[in-house]
C-alpha positions, 0 to 999 in steps of 0.5 A, a space after each residue: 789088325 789092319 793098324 797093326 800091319 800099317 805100324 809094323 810097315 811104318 816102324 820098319 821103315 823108321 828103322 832103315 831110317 834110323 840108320 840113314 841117320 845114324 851113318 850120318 852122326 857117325 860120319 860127322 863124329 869121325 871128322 868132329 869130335 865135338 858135334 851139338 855144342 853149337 845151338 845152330 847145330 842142334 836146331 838143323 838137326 831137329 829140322 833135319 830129322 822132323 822133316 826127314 821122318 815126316 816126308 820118308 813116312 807120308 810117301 809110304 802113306 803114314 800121315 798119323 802126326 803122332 804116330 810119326 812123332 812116336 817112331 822119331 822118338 823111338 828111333 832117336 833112343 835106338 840111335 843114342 839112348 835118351 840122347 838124340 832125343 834131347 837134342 831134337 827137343 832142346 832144337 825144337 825149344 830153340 827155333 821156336 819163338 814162344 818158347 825162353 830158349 829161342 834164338 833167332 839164328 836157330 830159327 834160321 838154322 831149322 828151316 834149312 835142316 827142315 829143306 835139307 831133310 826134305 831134299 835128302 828124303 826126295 833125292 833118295 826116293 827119286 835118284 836113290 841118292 844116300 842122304 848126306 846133308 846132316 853130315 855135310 852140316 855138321 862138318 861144315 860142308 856145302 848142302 848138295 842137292 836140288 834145293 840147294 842152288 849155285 845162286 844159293 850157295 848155302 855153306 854155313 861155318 859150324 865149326 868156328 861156333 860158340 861152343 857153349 855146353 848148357 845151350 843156354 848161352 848168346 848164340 852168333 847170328 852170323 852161323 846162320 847167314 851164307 857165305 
């Protein structure tokens, strides 16, 4: 009985997690038709998401890696059916170095979707801030918050990215590198 309630908890928050990210795709869509043609995007996403999840569900005490895999899943197909989660998994492939899609400006681009998730999540337990980064990215807006400096002035160019529909393509470096 006691894991039942701890998972009903824990989906529930994925839940409002869950629509924290999907106002933000919805608000990059509204200005960007085209979101996920950059492989750049599609790892900060992946790293936004993961670290998003993983730092939401800790605070709440769920430190079951699986069960935390479980509930982005679910809540990726909640968002858009079968879609979302591919981008997580293709982002996942293309930041990682073992594996034949790896590129080395996606690894780049994860790590900041990684630190953007964690202060989006921090900023929000603390200041009760709306989370914004995955948005701002993927309109190719400055990153806000206290993991983002003025002498780290992190503002990446997404839109003028190769667009490249398989994602199987050369991808640019320069995507990844500030301005």
């Amino acid at each position: 009985m006691f894991g039942f309630r701890g998972n009903r908890k824990y989906r529930k928050s994925a839940s409002k997690i869950g629509v924290l990210i999907h106002r933000q795709i919805l608000d990059a869509l509204v200005s960007h038709e085209q979101l996920f043609k950059a492989p750049e995007e599609v790892a900060f996403t992946s790293g936004y998401l993961k670290s998003f999840f993983w730092s939401v569900l800790n605070r709440q005490g769920c430190n079951n890696m699986t069960l935390q895999h479980e509930l982005l899943k679910d809540t990726c197909n909640k968002i858009s059916p079968e879609k979302l989660w591919g981008i997580y998994e293709r982002g996942i492939a293309l930041a990682d170095p073992l594996a034949a899609s790896y590129k080395a400006a996606c690894t780049n681009a994860y790590e900041l979707g990684v630190t953007a998730g964690l202060n989006d999540s921090e900023e929000a337990a603390l200041h009760k801030v709306t989370p914004a980064n995955l948005a701002r990215y993927l309109l190719g807006e400055k990153l806000e918050g206290p993991a983002f400096t003025e002498e780290d002035v992190l503002v990446f160019d997404t839109n003028s990215a190769v667009v490249d529909e398989n994602l199987e393509g050369k991808s640019s470096d320069r995507l990844c590198v500030p301005e």
